[in-house]
C-alpha positions in Angstrom: 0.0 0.0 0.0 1.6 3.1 -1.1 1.8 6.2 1.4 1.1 9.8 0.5 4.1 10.9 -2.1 4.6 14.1 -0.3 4.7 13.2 3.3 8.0 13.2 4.4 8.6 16.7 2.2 5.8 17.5 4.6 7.7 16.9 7.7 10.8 18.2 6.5 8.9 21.7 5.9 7.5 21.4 9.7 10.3 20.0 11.4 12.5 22.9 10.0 9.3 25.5 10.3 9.4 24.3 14.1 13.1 24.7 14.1 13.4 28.6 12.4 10.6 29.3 14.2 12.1 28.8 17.8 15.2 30.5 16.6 13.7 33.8 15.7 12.2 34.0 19.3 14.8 32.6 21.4 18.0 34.2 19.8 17.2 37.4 20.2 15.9 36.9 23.4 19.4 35.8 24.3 21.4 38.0 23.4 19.9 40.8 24.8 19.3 39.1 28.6 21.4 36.0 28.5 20.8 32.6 27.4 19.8 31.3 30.7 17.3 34.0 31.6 15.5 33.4 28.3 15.0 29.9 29.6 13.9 30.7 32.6 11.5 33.5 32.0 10.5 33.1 28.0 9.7 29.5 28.1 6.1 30.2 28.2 5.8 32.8 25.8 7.9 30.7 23.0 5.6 28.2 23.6 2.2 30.4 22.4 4.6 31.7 19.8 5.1 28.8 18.3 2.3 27.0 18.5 0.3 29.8 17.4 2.8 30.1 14.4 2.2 26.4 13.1 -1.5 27.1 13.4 -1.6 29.8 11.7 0.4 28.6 8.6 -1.4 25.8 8.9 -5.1 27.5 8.2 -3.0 29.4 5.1 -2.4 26.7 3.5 1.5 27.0 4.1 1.9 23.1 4.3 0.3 22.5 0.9 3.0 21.2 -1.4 1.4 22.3 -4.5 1.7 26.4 -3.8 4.7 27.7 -5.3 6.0 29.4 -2.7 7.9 31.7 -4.7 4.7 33.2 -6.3 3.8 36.9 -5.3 0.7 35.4 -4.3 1.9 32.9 -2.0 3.9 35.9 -0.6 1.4 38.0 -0.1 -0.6 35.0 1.6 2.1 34.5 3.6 2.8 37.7 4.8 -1.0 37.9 5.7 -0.1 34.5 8.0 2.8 36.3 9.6 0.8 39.9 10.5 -2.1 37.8 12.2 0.7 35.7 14.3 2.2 38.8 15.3 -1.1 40.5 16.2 -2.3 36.8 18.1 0.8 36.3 20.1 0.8 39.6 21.6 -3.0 39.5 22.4 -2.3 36.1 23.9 1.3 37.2 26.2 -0.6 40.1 27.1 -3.5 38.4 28.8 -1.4 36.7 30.9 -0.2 39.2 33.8 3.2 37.6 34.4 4.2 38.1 31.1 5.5 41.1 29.7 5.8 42.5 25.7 9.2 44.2 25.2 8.2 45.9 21.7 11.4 46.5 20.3 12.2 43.1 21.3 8.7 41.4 19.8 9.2 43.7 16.7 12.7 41.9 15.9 11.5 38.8 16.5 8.4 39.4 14.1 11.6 40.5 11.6 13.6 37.6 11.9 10.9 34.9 11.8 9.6 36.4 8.7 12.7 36.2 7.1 13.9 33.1 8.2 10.5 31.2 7.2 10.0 33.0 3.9 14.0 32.5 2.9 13.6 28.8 4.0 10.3 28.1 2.2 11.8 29.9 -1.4 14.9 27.4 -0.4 12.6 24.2 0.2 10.5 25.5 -3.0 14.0 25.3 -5.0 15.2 22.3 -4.1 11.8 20.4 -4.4 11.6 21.3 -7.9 15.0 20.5 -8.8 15.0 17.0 -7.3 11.7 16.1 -7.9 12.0 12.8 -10.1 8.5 11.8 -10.9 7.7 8.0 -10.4 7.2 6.3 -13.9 3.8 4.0 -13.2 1.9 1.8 -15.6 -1.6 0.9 -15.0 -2.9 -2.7 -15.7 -6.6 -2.7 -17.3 -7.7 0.6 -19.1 -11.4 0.2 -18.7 -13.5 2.5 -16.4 -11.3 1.8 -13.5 -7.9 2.1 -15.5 -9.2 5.2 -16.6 -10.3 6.9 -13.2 -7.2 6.1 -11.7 -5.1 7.6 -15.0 -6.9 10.9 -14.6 -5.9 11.2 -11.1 -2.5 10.5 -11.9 -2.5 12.7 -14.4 -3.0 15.9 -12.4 -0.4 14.9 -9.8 2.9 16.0 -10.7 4.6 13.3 -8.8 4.1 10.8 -11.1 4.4 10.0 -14.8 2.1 7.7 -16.5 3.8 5.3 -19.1 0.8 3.8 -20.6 -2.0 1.3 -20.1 -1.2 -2.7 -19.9 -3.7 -5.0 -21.9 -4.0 -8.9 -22.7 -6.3 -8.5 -25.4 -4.5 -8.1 -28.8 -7.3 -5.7 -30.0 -7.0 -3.2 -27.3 -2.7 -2.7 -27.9 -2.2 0.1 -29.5 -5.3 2.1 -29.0 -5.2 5.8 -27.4 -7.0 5.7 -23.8 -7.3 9.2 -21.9 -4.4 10.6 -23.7 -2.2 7.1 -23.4 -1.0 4.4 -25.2 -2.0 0.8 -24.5 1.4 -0.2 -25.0 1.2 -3.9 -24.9 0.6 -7.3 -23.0 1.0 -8.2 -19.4 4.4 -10.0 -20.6 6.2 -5.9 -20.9 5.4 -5.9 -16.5 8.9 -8.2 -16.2 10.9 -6.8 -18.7 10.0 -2.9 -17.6 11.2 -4.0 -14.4 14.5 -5.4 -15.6 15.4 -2.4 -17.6 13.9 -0.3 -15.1 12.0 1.6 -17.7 8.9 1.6 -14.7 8.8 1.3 -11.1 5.0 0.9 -10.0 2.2 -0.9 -11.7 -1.7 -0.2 -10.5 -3.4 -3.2 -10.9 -6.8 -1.6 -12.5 -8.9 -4.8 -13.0 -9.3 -8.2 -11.5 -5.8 -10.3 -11.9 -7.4 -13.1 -10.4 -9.1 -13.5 -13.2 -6.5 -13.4 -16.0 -3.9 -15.9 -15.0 -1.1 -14.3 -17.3 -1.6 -10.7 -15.8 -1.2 -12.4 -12.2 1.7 -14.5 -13.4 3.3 -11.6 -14.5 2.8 -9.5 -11.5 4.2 -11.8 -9.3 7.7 -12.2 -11.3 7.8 -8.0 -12.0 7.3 -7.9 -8.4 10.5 -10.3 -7.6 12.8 -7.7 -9.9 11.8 -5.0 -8.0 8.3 -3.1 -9.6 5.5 -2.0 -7.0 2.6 -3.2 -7.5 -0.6 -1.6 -5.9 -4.3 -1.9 -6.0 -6.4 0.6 -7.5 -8.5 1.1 -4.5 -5.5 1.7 -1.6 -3.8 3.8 -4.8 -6.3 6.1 -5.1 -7.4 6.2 -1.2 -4.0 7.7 -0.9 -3.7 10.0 -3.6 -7.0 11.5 -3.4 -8.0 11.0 0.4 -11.1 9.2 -0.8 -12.5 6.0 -1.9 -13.6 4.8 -5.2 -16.9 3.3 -4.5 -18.0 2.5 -8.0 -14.6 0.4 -7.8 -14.4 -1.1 -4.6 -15.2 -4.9 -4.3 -16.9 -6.6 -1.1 -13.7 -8.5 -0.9 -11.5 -5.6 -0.7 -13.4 -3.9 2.0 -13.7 -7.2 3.6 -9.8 -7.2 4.0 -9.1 -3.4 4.7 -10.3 -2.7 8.4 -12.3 0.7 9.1 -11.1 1.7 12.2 -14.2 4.1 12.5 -16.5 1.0 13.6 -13.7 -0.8 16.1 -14.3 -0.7 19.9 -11.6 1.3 20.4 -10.7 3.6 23.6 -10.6 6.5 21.6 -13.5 5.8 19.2 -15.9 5.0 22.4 -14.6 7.0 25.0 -11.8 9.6 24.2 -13.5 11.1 21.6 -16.7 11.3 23.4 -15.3 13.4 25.9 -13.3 15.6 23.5 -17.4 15.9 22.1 -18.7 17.6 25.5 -15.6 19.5 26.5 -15.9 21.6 23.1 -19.4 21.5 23.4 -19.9 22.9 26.1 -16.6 25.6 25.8 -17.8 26.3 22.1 -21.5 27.5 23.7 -19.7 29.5 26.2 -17.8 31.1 23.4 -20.6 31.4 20.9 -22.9 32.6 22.9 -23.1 36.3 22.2 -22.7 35.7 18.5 -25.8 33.2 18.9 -27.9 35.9 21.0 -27.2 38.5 18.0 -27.9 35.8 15.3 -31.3 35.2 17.0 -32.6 39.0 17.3 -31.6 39.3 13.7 -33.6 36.6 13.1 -36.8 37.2 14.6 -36.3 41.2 13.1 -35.9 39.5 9.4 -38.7 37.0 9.1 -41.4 36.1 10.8 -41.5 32.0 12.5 -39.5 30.5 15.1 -35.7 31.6 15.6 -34.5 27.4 15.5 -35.3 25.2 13.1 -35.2 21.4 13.6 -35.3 18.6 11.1 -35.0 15.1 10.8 -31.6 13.7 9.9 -30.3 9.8 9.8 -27.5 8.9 12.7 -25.8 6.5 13.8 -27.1 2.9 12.9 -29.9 4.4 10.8 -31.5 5.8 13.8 -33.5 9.2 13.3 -32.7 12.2 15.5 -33.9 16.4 15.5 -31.0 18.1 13.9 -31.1 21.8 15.9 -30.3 24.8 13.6 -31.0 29.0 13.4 -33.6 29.0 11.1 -32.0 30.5 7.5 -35.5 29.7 5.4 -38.5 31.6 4.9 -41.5 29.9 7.0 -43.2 26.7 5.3 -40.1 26.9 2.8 -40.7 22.8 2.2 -44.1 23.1 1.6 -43.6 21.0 -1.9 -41.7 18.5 -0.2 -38.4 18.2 0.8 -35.3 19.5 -2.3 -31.8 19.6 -1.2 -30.8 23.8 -0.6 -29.5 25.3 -4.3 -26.9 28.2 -5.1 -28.7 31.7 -4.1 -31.8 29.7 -3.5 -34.5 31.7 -3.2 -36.2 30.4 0.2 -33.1 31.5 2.0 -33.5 34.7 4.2 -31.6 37.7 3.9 -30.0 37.0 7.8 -30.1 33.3 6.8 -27.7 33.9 4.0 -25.0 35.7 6.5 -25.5 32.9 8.9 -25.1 29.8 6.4 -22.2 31.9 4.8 -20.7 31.9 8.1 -21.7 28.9 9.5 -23.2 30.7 12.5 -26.7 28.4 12.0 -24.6 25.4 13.0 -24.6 26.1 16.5 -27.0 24.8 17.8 -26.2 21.6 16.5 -23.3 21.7 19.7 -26.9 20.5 21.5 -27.3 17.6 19.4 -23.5 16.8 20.5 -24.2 17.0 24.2 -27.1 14.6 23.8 -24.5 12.1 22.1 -26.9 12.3 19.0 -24.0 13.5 17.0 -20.0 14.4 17.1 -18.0 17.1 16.8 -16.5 15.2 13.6 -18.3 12.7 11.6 -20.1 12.2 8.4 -22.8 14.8 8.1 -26.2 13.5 8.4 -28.6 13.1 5.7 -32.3 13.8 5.3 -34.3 10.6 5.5 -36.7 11.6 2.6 -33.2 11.9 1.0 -31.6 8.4 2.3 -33.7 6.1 0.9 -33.1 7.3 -2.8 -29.7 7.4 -2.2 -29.0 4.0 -0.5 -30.4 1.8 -4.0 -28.2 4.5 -6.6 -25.0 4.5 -4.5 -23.4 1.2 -3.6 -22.0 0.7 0.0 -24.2 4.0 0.9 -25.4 2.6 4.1 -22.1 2.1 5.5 -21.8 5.9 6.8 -24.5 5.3 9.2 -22.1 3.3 11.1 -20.4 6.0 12.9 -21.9 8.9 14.7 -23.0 12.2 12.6 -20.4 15.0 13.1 -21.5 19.0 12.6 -18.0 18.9 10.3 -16.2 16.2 8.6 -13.7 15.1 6.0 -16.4 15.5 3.6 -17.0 18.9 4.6 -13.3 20.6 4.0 -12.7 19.0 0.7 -15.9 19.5 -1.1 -18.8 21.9 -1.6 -22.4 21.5 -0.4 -24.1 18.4 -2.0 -27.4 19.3 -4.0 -27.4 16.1 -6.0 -26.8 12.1 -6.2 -23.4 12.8 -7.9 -22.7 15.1 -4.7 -23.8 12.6 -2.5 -21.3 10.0 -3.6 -18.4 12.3 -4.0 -19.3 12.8 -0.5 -19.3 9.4 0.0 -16.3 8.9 -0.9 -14.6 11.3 1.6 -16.7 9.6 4.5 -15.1 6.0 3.6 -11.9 7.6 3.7 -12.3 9.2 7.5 -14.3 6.0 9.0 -11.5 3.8 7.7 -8.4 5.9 8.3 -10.2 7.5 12.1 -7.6 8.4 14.3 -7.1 11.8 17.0 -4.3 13.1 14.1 -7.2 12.9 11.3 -9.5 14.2 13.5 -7.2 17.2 14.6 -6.6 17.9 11.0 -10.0 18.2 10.5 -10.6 20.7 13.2 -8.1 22.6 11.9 -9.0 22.3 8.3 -12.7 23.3 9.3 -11.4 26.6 11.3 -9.7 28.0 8.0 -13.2 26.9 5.6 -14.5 29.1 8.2 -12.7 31.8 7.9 -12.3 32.0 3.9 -15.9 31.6 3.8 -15.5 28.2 2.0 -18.4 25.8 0.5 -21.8 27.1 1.8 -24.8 27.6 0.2 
C-alpha cells in the first residue's frame, strides 16, 4: 500500500518550520538578557509563539506542497499568516499578567521569523523542484477503473504515467485518456528489468486473468511495486472509489471508525462535551445576535429542527438558526441550491458563516452527533440514495459530526453525484479514524470558516 508521495517533504517543511521558528524568538531573546534567563523567563511565551505560528500557517495553507511558494501570491498570503501571528501572540502574552511585551524586542522577532521562514520556504520551494523525479507508473486494465485512476494521476505531478497494460491483442495500441495501450502483461517483467517503470496499479481483476497475475508476481520479484487501485487512489486522493471497490477488498481493509476502540468509544466522546460545552460559552453572544436578527428578518421560530439519519440508521432532530423563509418545504423536501430563493436575507449571512450550526453543539451533548463525523442526511433523501449509490449505508455506522472530512474538501451536495463524491470522503475518515485525522480536520474546518468556504 503506497503512502502519500509528499509526506516526508511535509515533515521536513514542519520540522524545520518548528526549528526557524524557535530560533527567531529565542535568539534574540538571548542575546539581549542571557541565554539562561530566556529559559527561565521566555519559556512560556515561545511556547504560544510557536504554537500559534504552526496554526496559523497551517489555516493558510502554508503546508500545501502544490503552492509555489515563490509566487507573489503565495507571498502575499504568507505575509498575511505572519501579520495575524504577530497580532495573536501579543493578544495572547498580554493576557497573561506575568508576562511582559518588550516591543522592540517582539518587533525583531516578528523581523527575523519572517525572514527566516520566507527564505527557507523559497529554499525548500527550489530544491523540491530540482529534485523532484516523478515515479514512472503503468496501469494494468484501461477500462472504467484504469481510466479513473489515470486521470488522477495525471494531475499529480509526482508521477508520470507510461501507458495502459492490456491482454487482449485488439486493445494494444489504442489511445485511452491521452495514453498508449502499449502492450501485454508480458512488458510488466521486462519494464522492471530495464527499469524503464517502477509501480504498476493493478486496474482490474488479476485473479481473473492468469497471465496478468503470473506476471505480477515475477515484475514484483525484480523489484516493480505493485498496488491496488483502491488503496492507490485512497492515498492519492484521500477518498474512496466506491463504483470500484469490491466486497472483498473492504472485507480485507479494516475501518477503524466502527472498532471498539478507547478513543472511538470513550476519548472522543469526551473531547465531544468538552468543546461542546466551551464552544456554547464562546458562541454565545454571536448566537444571541444571530437570534434578534432573526426574529427582526422574518417572521416564525428563531431554531429550526429537522430530521436527519444517525448513527445505525437511527432518526434524530438536527437543531439549527432558522436560515428559510416559513413553510419553505411546503412541496416537499429539495436539497438547498446556489442563491436559493427560500433562503432569508439574515439566513444567507449565517449559512455563509456557519453561524446556523450552533445549535447543532446540543445535538453533540445529547450524544446524537459528534463534533467530527459524516454529516447527516435527510431521511426523505436516504432512501433514494442507499439503492443508486453502492455501499451507501455504511456511513451510518459512525456517529454524525457537525463537520467532517467530507466537509473541508468538497462543496455543499445538491445532488446524487454530490452525494457520492461525498461518500467517498466519508469512507476515507471511518477507515483511516484516528485523533491526528480528527485534529486535522478541526483545523482544516477553522480556516473553511474563515475563507468563507463551500456554503450555500
Amino acid at each position: 500500500m503506497p503512502r502519500p508521495c509528499n509526506a516526508s517533504q511535509k515533515r521536513i517543511l514542519f520540522y524545520v518550520d518548528c526549528l526557524l521558528i524557535s530560533l527567531s524568538y529565542w535568539v534574540p531573546v538571548a542575546l539581549r538578557f542571557g541565554g539562561t534567563v530566556a529559559l527561565r523567563d521566555f519559556a512560556g511565551e515561545s511556547a504560544v509563539a510557536l504554537s500559534l505560528c504552526l496554526i496559523i500557517l497551517y489555516l493558510f495553507d502554508m503546508y500545501n506542497l502544490q503552492n509555489n511558494f515563490s509566487s507573489f501570491t503565495c507571498l502575499v498570503k504568507f505575509s498575511y499568516a505572519m501579520l495575524l501571528w504577530a497580532f495573536s501572540t501579543a493578544s495572547v502574552i498580554g493576557v497573561v499578567p506575568s508576562w511582559k511585551i518588550d516591543t522592540e524586542l517582539f518587533v525583531i522577532q516578528i523581523a527575523f521569523n519572517f525572514l527566516l521562514l520566507c527564505l527557507w520556504r523559497l529554499i525548500f520551494n527550489f530544491a523540491l523542484v530540482r529534485v523532484r523525479h516523478p515515479k514512472v507508473v503503468v496501469i494494468a486494465g484501461s477500462g472504467l477503473t484504469g481510466q479513473r485512476i489515470c486521470a488522477e494521476l495525471s494531475k499529480n505531478k509526482q508521477y508520470l504515467v507510461r501507458g495502459f497494460i492490456e491482454d487482449d491483442p485488439r486493445k494494444q495500441g489504442l489511445v485511452v485518456n491521452g495514453y498508449r495501450v502499449i502492450g501485454g502483461s508480458n512488458l510488466l517483467v521486462e519494464m522492471a528489468r530495464k527499469k524503464e517503470a517502477e509501480a504498476v496499479v493493478v486496474a482490474t481483476r488479476p485473479e481473473r486473468r492468469p497471465a496478468l497475475e503470473n506476471s505480477l508476481i515475477e515484475s514484483t520479484m525484480k523489484g516493480l511495486t505493485v498496488y491496488d487501485m483502491p488503496s492507490f487512489y485512497e492515498h492519492l486522493t484521500g477518498k474512496l472509489p466506491v463504483h470500484h471497490l469490491r466486497r472483498s477488498w473492504i472485507l480485507s481493509h479494516p475501518i477503524k471508525g466502527v472498532r471498539s476502540t478507547i478513543y472511538v468509544k470513550k476519548v472522543k466522546r469526551l473531547f465531544d462535551i468538552g468543546f461542546a460545552l466551551v464552544g456554547l460559552i464562546l458562541s454565545a453572544p454571536i448566537a444571541l445576535l444571530a437570534a434578534c436578527a432573526i426574529t427582526l428578518d422574518s417572521r416564525g421560530p428563531i431554531f429550526y429542527r429537522q430530521k436527519r439519519v444517525g448513527l445505525n440508521g437511527d432518526v434524530f432532530e438536527i437543531l439549527k438558526f432558522r436560515s428559510m423563509k416559513v413553510n419553505a418545504e411546503t412541496n416537499g423536501a429539495v436539497w438547498a441550491t446556489v442563491n436559493d430563493s427560500r433562503v432569508t436575507s439574515v439566513g444567507r449571512i449565517i449559512r455563509k458563516t456557519r453561524i446556523d450550526e450552533i445549535p447543532q453543539m446540543l445535538n453533540v451533548l445529547r450524544g446524537e452527533m459528534s463534533f467530527i463525523g459524516p454529516r447527516p442526511e435527510r431521511p426523505e433523501f436516504v432512501g433514494n440514495l442507499e439503492k443508486e449509490i453502492p455501499f451507501y449505508n455504511l456511513r451510518h455506522s459512525v456517529k454524525p459530526g457537525i463537520t467532517g472530512w467530507a466537509q473541508i474538501h468538497y462543496h455543499y451536495g445538491a445532488s446524487t453525484e454530490d452525494a457520492l463524491e461525498k461518500l467517498e470522503y466519508d469512507l476515507y475518515y471511518m477507515k483511516n479514524l484516528s485523533p491526528a485525522l480528527d485534529l486535522s480536520i478541526l483545523l482544516r474546518t477553522i480556516r473553511v470558516i474563515l475563507f468563507l468556504e463551500g456554503s450555500r
